[in-house]
PABA-890256 format. One record per atom (N, C-alpha, C): x, y, z; residue in three letters. Coordinates in steps of 0.2 Angstrom, whole numbers, plus 5000, padded with zeros to 4 digits. Layout:
XYZALA...
This chain:
500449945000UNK500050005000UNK500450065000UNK500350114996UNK500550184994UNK500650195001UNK500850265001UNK500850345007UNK500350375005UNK500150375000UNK499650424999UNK499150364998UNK499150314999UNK498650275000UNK498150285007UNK498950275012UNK498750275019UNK498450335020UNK498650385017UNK498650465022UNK497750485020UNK497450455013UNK496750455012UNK496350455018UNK496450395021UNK495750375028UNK496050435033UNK496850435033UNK496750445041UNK496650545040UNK496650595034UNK496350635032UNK495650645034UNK495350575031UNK494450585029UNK494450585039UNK494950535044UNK494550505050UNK494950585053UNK495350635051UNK495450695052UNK494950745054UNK494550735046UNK494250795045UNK493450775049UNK493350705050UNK492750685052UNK492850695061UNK493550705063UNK493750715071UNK493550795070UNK493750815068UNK493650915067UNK492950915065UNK492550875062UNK491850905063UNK491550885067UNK491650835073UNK491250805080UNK491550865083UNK492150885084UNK492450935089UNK491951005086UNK491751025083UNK491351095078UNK490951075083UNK490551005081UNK489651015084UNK489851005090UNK490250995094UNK490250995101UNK490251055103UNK490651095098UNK490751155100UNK490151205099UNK489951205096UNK489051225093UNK488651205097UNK488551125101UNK487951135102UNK488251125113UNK488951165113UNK488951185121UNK488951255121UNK488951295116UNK488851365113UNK488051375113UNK487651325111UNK487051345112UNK486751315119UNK487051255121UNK486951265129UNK487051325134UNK487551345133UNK487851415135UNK487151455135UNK486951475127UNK486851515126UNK485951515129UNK485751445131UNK484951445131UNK485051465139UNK485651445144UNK485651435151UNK485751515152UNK486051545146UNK486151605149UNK485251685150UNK485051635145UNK484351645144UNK483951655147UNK483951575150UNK483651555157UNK483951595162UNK484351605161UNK484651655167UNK484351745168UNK484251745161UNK484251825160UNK483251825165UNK483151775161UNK482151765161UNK482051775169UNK482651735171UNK482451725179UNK482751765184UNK483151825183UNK483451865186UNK483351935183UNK483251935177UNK483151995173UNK482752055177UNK482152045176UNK481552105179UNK482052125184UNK482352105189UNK482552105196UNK483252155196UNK483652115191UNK484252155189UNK483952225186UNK483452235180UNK483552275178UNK483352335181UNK482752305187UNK482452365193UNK483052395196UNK483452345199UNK484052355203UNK484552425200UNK484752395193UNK484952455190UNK484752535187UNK484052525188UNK483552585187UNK483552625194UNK483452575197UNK483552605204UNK484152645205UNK484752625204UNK485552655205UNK485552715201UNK485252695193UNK485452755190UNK485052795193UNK484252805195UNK484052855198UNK484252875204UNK484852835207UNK485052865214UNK485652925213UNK485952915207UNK486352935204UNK486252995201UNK485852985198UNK485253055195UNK485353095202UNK484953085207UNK484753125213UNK485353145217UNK485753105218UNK486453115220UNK486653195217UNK486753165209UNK487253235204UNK486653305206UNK486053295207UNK485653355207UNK485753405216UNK485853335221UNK486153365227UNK486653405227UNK487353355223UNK487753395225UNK488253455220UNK487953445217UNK488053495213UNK487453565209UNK486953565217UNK486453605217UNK486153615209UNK486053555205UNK486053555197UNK485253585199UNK484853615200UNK484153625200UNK484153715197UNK483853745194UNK483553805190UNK482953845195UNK482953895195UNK482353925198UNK481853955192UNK481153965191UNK480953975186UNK480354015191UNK480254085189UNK479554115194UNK478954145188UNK478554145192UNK477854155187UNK477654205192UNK477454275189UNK477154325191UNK476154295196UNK476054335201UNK475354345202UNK475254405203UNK474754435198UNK474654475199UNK473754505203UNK473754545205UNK473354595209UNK472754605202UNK471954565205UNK471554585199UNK471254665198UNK471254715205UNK470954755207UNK471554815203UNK472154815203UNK472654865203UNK473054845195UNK472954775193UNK473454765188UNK474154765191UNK474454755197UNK475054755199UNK475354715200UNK475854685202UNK476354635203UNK476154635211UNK476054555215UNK476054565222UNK476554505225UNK476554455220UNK477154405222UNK477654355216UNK477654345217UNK477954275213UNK478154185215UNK477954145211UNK477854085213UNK478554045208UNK479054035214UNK479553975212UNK479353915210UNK479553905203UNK479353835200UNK480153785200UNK480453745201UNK481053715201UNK481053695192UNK481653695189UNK481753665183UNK482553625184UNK482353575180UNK482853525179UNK483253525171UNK483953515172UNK484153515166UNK483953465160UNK483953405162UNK483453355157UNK482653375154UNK482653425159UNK481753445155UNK481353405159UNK481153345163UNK480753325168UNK480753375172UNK479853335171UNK479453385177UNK479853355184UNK479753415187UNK479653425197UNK479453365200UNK478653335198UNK478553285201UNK478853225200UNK478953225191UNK479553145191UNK479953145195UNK480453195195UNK481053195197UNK480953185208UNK480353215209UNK480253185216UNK479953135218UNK479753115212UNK479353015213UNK480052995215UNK480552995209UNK480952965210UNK481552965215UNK481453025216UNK481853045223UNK481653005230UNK480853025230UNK480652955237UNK480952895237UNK480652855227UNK480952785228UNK481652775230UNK482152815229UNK482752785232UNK482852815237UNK482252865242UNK482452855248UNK482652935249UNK482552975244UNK482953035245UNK482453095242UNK481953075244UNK481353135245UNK481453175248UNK481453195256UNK481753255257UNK482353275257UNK482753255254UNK483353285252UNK483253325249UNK483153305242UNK482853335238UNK482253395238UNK482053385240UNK481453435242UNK481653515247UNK482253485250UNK482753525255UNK482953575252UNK483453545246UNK484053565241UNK483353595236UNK482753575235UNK482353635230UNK482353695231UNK481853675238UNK481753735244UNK482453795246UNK482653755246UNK483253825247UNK483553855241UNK483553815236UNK483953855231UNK483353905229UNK482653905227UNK482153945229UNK481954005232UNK482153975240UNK482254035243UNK482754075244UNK483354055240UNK483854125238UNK483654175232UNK483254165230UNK482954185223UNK482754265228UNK482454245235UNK482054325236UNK482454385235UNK482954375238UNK483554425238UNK483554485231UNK483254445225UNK483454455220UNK482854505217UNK482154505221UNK481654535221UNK481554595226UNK481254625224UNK481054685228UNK480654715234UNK480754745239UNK480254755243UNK479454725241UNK479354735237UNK478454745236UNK478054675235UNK478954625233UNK478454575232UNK478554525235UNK478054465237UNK478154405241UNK478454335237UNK478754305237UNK479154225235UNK478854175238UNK478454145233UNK478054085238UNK478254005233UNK478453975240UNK478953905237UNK478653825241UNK478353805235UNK478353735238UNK478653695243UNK478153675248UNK478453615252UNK477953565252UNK478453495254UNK478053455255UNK477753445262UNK477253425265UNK477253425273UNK477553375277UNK478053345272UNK478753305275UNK479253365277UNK479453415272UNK479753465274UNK479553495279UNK479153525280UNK478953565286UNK478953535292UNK478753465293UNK478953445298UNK479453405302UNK480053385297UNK480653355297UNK481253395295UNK481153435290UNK481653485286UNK481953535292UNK481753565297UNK482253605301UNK482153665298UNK481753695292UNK481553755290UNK481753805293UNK481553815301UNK481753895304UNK482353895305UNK482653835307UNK483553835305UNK483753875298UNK483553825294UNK483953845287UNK483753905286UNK482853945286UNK482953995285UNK483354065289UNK483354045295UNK483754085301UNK484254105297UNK484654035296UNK485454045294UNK485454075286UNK485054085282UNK484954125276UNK484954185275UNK484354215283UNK484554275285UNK483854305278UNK483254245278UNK482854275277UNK482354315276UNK481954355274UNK481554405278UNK480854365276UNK480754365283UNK480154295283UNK479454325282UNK479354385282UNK478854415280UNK478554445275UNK479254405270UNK479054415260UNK478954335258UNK479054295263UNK478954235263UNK478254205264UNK478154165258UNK477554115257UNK477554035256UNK477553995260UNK477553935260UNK476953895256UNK476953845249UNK476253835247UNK476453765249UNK475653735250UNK475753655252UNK475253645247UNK475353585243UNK474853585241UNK474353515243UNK473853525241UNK473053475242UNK473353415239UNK473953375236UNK473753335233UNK474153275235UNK474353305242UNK474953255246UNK474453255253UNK474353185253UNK473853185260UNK474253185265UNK473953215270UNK474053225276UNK473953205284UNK474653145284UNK474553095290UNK474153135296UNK474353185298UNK474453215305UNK474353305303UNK473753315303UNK473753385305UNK474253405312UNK474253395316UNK474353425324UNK475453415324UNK475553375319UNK476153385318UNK476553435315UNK475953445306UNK475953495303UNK475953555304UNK475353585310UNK475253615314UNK475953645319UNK476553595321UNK476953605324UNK477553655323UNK477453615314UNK477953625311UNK477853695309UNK477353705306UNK477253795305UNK477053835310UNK477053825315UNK477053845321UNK477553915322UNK478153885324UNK478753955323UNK478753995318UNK478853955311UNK478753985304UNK478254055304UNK477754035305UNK476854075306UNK477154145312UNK477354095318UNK477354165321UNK477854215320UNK478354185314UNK479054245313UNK478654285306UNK478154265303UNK477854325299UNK478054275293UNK478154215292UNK478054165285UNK477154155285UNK476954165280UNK476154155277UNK476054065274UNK475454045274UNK475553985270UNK474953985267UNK475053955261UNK474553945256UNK474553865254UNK473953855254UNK473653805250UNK473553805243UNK473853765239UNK473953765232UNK473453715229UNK473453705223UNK472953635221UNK472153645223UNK471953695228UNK471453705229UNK470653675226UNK470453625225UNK469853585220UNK470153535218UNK470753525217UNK471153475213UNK471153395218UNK471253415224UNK471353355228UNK470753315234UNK470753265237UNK470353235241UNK469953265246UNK470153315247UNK469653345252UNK469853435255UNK469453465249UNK469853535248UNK469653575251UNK469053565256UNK468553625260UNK468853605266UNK468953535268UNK468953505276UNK469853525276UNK470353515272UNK471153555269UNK471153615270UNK470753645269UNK470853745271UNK470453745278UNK469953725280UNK469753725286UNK470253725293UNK470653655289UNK471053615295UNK471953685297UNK472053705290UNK472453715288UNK472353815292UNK471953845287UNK471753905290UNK472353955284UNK472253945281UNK472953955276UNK472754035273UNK473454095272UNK473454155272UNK473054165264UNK473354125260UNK472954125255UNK472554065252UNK472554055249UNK472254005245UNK472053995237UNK472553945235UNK472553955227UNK472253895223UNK471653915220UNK471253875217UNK471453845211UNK471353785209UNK471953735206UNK471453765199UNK471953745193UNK471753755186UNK471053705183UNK471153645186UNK470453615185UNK469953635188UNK469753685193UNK469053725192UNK469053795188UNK469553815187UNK469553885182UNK469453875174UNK469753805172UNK469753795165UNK468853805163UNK468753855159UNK468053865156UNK467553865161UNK467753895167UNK467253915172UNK466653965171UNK466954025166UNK466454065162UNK466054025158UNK465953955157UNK465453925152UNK465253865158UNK465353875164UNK465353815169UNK464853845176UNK464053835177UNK463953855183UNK464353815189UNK464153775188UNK464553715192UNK465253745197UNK465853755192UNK466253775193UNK466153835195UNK465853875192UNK465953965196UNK465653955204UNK465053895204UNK464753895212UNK465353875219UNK465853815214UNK466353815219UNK466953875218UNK466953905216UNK467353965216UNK467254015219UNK466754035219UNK466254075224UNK466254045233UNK466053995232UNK466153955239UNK466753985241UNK467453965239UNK468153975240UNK468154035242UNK468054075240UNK467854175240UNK467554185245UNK466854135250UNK466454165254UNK467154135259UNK467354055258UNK467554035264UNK468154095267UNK468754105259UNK469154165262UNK469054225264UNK468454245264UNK468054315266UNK468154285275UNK467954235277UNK467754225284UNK468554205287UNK469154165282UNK469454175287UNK470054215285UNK470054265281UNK470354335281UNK470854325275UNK470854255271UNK471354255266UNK471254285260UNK471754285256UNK471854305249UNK471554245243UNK471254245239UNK471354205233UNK471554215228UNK471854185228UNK472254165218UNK472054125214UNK471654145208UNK471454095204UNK472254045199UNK472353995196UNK473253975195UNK472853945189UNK473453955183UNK473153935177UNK472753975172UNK472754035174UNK472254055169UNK472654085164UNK472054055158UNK472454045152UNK471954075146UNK471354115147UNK470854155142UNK470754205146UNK470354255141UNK469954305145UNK469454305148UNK469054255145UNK468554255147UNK468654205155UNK469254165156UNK469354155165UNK469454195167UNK469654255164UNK470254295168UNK469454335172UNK469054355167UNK468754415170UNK467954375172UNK468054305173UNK467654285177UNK467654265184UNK468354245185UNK468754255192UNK468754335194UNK468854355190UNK468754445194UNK468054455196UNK467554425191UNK466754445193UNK466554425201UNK466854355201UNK466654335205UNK466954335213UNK467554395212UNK467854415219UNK468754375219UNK468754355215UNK469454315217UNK470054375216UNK470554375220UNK471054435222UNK471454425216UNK471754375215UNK472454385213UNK472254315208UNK472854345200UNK472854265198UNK473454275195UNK473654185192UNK474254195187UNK474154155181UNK474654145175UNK474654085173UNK474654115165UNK474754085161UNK474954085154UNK474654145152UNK474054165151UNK473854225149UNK474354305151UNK474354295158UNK474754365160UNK475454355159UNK475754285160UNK476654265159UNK476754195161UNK477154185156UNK477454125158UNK478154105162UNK478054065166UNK478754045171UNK479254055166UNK479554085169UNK480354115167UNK481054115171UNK481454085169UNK482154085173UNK482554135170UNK482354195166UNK482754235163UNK482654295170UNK483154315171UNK483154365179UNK483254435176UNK483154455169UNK483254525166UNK482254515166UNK481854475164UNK481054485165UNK480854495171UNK481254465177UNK481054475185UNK480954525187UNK481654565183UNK481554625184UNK481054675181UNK480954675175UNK480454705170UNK479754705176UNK479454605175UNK478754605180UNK478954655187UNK479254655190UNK479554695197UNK479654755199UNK479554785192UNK479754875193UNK479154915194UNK479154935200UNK478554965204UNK478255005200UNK478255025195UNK477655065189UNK477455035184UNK477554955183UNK477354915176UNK476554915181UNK476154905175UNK475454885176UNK475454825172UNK475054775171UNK474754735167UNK473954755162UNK474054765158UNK473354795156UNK473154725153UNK472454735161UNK471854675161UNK471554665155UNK471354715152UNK471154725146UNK471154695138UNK471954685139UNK472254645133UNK473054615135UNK472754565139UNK473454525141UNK473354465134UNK473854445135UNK474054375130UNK474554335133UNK474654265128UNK474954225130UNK475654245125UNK476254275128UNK476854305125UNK477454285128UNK477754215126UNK478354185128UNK478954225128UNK478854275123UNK479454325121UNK479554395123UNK478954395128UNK478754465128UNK478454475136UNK478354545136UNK478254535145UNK477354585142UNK476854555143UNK476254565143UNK476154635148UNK476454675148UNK476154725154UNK476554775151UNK476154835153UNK476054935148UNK476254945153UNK476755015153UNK477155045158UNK476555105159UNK476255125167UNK475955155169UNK475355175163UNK474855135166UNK474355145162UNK473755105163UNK473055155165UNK472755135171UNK472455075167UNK471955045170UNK471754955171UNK471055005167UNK470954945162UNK470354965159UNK469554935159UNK
């Protein structure tokens, strides 16, 4: 027998060892690869919570400590005068999420009032930047108010508590009045005001301002939308109006966004409003100043919605 007789078979029994070794190799790649499946399928969800979790702990972290939050204010104006009487800090984020994502997810990992802390006072720096005449009014939660150390942090800000408006709003229920109570206790008697916000929007809006007794009271955009085409709604609006008549506060109508809200919240007694019609929240600080200079009026008359513009005629009576 040749050489090249011999070397045929043991080539063919070669090539037939290199194709068992392939499919071994193949089909412990596809065991790999189904185990590793089986693995994702039953750990997955879990894993992938886990790492949503982190990233948004992360998130909230960069926001702490690098004070990453914007302040954005929206004029209220005076419906009797056309004047400026406060402004209402809105928090902005660099991502463009809303306030409330960003503080959903601040709870879930645990760091809701932190957060809420670091809002609050970046906020409350902004007064300094306004005038006499006008009041700063800043979300809290009523976790802040009565865990937060507020008359601390304000003390040591050094700020004048009597331009200061605290809003809570309706739509955070409230475990413990007599706690809440506590907590705006010292606040209240150094001359900080408190408002209730969301006013109509949440569980229990009459027995909330009763409990509460609040300086002002700001009626949520869900009973102002088309209130002029709404008995229904004008009746609880009016209501709001007799209740703050009896316990000495202010109302704000929030949201309004036609004329025909604008001047049915005036017919029917409401003090002050704000909202897209008169100006939009702005963190430009040259407009603060514009809405803020003691002779700008607002003419009731013919406000619009003007993102580029400041809707109010310099000294020029209300029509």
């Amino acid at each position: 027998m040749t050489t090249a007789a011999l070397s045929t078979p043991i080539a063919v029994a070669g090539l037939a060892g290199t194709g068992v070794l392939l499919v071994a190799v193949a089909c412990l790649g596809f065991m790999l690869l189904a185990a590793r499946r089986k693995l994702r399928h039953t750990l997955g969800p879990s894993t992938a919570s886990s790492e949503r979790h982190e990233a948004a702990r992360q998130r909230v972290d960069h926001v702490l400590q690098k004070r990453a939050v914007d302040v954005a204010l929206q004029p209220v104006i005076d419906l009797t005068t056309g004047r400026i009487t406060g402004t209402e800090a809105l928090a902005r984020f660099a991502d463009g999420r809303a306030p409330d994502i960003w503080m959903a997810e601040a709870i879930e990992t645990g760091q809701g009032l932190a957060l809420d802390q670091a809002v609050f006072t970046e906020a409350v720096r902004q007064l300094k930047r306004l005038p006499a005449h006008c009041y700063l009014s800043v979300n809290a939660t009523p976790e802040l108010i009565v865990h937060g150390q507020l008359t601390q942090l304000l003390t040591a800000q050094h700020v004048q508590l009597e331009r200061l408006v605290i809003e809570l709003t309706e739509h955070v229920k409230i475990s413990s009045y007599a706690d809440l109570h506590a907590g705006l206790a010292q606040l209240r008697e150094r001359g900080v005001r408190l408002a209730v916000d969301d006013t109509g929007a949440g569980y229990a809006s009459f027995n909330h301002v009763l409990q509460l007794r609040p300086d002002i009271i700001k009626i949520d955009r869900s009973l102002i939308a088309n209130a002029n085409a709404d008995p229904a709604r004008r009746s609880l609006i009016t209501a709001l109006v007799l209740l703050a008549l009896d316990l000495g506060s202010t109302v704000v109508g929030e949201g309004v966004e036609t004329m025909a809200e604008l001047n049915t919240l005036a017919s029917l007694g409401v003090d002050c409003a704000q909202g897209y019609l008169l100006a939009r929240p702005s963190t430009e600080r040259s407009r603060w100043r514009v809405w803020t200079d003691p002779g700008r009026v607002w003419d009731m008359a013919q406000p619009r919605i003007d993102s580029g513009r400041s809707v109010m005629v310099p000294d020029r009576p209300l029509v």
